[in-house]
N, C-alpha and C positions, 0 to 999 in steps of 0.2 A: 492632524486629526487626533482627538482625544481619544482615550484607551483604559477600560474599565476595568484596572486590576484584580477586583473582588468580585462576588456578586451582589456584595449591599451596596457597590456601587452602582447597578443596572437599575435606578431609580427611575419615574417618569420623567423626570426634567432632564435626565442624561440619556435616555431614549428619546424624546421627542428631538433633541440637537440631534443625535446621529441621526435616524430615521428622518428627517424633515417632517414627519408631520405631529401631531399632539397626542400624547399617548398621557391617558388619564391616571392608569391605575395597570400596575403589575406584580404579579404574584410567581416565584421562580421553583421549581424542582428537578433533586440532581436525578443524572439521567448517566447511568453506567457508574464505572468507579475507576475512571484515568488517574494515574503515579505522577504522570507530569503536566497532563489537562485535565482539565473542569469541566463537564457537559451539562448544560442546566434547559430545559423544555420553559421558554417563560410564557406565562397565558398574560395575554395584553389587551387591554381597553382601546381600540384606537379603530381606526377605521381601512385597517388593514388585516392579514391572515390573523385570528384568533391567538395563535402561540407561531411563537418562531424561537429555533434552537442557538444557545448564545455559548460559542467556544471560548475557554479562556485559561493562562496558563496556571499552574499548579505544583504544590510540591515546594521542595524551600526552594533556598535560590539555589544552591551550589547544581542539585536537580535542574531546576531549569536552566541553568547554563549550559547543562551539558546538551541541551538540546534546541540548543536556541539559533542554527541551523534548521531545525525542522522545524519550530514557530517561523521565522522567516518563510520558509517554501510554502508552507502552509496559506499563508494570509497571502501572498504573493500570486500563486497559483488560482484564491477565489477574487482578487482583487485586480490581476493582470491577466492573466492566461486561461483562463476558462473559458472566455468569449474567443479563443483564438482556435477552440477544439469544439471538436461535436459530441465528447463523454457526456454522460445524463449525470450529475451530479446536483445537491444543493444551490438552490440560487441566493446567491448572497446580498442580502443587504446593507451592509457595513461590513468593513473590517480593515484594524489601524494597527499596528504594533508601535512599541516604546523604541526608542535610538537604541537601547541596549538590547533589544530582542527580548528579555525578560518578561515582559508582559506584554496579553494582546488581547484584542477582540474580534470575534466574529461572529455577527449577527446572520443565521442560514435559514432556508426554510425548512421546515417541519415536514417531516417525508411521511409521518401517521396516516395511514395506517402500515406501513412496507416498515418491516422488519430485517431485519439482522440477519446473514446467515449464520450459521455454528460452525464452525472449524474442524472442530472433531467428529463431528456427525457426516461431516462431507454435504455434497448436493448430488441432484440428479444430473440427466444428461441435459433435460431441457429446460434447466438451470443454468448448466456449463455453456449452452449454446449462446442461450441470452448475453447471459456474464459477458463473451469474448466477442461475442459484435458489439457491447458496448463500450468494452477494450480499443476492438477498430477505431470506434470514433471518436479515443486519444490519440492515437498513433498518425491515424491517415493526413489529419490537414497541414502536419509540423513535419512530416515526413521528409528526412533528409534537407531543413529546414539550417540552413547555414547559420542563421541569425539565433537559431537555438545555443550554440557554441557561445552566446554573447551573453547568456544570460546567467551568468556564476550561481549556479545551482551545483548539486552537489556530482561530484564523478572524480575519477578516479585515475591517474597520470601511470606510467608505468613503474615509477619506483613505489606508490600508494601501494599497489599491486602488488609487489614482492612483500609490502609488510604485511598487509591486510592475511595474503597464504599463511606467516607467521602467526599471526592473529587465528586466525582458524583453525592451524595446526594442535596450538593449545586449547582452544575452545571446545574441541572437536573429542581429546581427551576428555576435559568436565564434563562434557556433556554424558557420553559413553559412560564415566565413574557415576556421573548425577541417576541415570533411567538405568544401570546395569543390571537390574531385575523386570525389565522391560523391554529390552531391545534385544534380538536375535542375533545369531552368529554372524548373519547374512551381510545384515544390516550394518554393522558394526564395523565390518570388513570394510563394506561400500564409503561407510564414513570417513575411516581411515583415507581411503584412494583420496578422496576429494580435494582436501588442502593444496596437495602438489598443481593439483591442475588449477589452482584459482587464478591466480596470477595471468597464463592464455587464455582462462572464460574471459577476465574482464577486460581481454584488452581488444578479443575478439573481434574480426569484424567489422572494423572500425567504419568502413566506406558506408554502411547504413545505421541510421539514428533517428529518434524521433525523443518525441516529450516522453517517460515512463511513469506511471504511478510509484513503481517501487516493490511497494507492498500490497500486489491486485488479491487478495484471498477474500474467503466468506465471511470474516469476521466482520472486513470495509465493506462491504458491499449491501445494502437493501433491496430487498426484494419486495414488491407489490404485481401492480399490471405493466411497471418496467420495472429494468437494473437503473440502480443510484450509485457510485463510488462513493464512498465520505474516507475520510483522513489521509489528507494527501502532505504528512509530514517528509513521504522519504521522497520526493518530487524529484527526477535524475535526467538525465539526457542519457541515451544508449540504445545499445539492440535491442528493438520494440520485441525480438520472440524473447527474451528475456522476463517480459510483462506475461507475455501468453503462456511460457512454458513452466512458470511461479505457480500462475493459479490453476493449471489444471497440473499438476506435478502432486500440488498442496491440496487442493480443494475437492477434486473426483475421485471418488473413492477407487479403490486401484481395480478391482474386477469390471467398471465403467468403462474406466481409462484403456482398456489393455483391449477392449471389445470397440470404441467407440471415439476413443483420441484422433485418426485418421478423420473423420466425417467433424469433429469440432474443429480440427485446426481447420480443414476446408471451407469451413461456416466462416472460422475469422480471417480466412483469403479472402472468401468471396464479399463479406465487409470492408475490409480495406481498400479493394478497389484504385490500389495502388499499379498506374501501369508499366508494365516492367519488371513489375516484381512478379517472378515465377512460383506455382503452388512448391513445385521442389526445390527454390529458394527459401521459402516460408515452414515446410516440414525440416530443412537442414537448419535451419537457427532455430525452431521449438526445440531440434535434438541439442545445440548447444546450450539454449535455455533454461535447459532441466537443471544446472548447476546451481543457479537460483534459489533455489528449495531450503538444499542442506545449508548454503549459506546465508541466509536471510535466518533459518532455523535455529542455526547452534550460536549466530551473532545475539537471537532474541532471547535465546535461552539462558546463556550464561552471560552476557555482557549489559542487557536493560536493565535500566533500572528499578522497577517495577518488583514488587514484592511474587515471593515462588506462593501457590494457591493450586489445586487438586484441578482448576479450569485450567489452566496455563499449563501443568504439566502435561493434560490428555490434550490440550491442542498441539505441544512441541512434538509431543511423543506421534501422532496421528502425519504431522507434517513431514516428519523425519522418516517414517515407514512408507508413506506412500513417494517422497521424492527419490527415498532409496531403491526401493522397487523399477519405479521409471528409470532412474540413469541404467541401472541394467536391461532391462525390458529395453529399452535405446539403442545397449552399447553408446553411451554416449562419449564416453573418453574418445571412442576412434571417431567421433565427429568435432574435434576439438582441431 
């Protein structure tokens, strides 16, 4: 399958191959500002949806090397596994990657008029509710799904584990030096604890797994008259309350959360629909999930590649105060 490294390469004669059908005339504009992807809105002549959105990789190469893991999961997930789940996501119509992963495409639909959520801004509650029954219906139909284990995506073995806590140990410092006129005593304490426990979250629990998104928060997420997922680079197998306990950890703002978490994990019980699995199985892995937060947090902070920007610091700084909050409001170490 051909794979349109640039966007002067999304011509009509290289859409009409992919698309199968005749696309006369195309006009592209970029759409967000990705470090290591390219999001472009193209408006197309053809006798199909008016625009549809074209992913494609970005940045030099040493850049996309480094993440050419997530290009993979990415095109894999709209190209393999999407039809194998009931999440509301983009419907894709094309998408090829190169043998080296370096370059790719993805031809998706166009979600306009559902918008983005903001990160730092948080959501509401019946915002969070929607969100995690749309979560369910990643989790539910792969559920404990043996053939999952077959699909070398990304996870995480028990030696990973021991370096990744290393990894975080030091990250966790930067992080704390980077926001140190921003982040509270509290806070700061809590970051500290974390590191030592990474290596038990991840190995947690092993007897239940499902397909994860990774990274479920408000940024990936569209909102209209449903929830949408888009950016599924960090695509993992693992403890599905890991997916649950990320985005409302990161996403609901904490005086929400602390009145309201109870009745949203219930919402995404009662989605899941998984039988066997007990509500007080499903609230004990949202409490080991919480861990999720500060580690996906201070990995994005200090270790992406992605240029530091006044957006990025209040989304780090927002995700790190509200997961810190939660692990304690949990005691989640003693659910570990």
């Amino acid at each position: 399958m051909s794979v349109a490294a640039t966007v002067d390469e999304l011509t009509p004669a290289w859409l009409s191959a992919a698309l199968g059908r005749e696309v006369t005339a195309v006009r592209a504009e970029r759409v967000g500002a990705g470090q290591v992807g390219a999001t472009y809105r193209l408006h197309l002549a053809w006798d199909g949806p008016r625009t549809l959105i074209a992913k494609l990789a970005a940045g030099d190469e040493d850049a996309r090397a480094r993440v050419v893991i997530g290009y993979r999961s990415e095109v894999r997930f709209y190209t393999e596994l999407a039809s194998t789940v009931d999440v509301r996501t983009p419907a894709c119509w094309y998408g090829a990657i190169a043998d080296d992963g370096l370059t790719f495409t993805l031809l998706l639909d166009d979600l306009t008029p559902a918008v983005p959520g903001v990160q730092a801004d948080g959501c509401d509650v019946a915002q969070a509710i929607a969100a995690v029954e749309n979560l369910a219906g990643l989790h539910a139909p792969r559920w404990c799904d043996p053939t999952l284990k077959e699909l070398d995506l990304f996870s995480l073995d028990a030696s990973a584990a021991d370096v990744l806590g290393e990894v975080i140990r030091n990250g966790v410092e930067q992080f704390i030096e980077r926001y140190a006129h921003a982040i509270d005593v509290a806070d700061a304490a809590t970051l500290r604890e974390v590191p030592p426990a990474i290596p038990e979250f991840l190995r947690s629990r092993p007897e239940r797994f499902a397909l994860l998104h990774g990274d479920y928060r408000l940024d990936n997420l569209m909102f209209g008259d449903e929830v949408h997922a888009v950016d599924w680079q960090t695509l993992a197998v693992g403890l599905p309350g890991r997916d649950l306990a990320y985005f409302l950890g990161t996403s609901l703002r904490t005086a929400d959360r602390r009145v309201h978490e109870k009745e949203i994990v219930t919402a995404y019980h009662r989605a899941l629909g998984v039988v066997g699995y007990e509500g007080s199985e499903c609230w004990s892995d949202y409490r080991v999930g919480i861990f999720q937060g500060p580690l996906i947090t201070v990995l994005g902070a200090v270790y992406a590649t992605a240029e530091r920007c006044d957006r990025a610091d209040r989304m780090f700084l927002a995700m790190a105060r509200r997961s810190c909050a939660a692990i304690r409001d949990l005691d989640a170490f003693s659910a570990l």
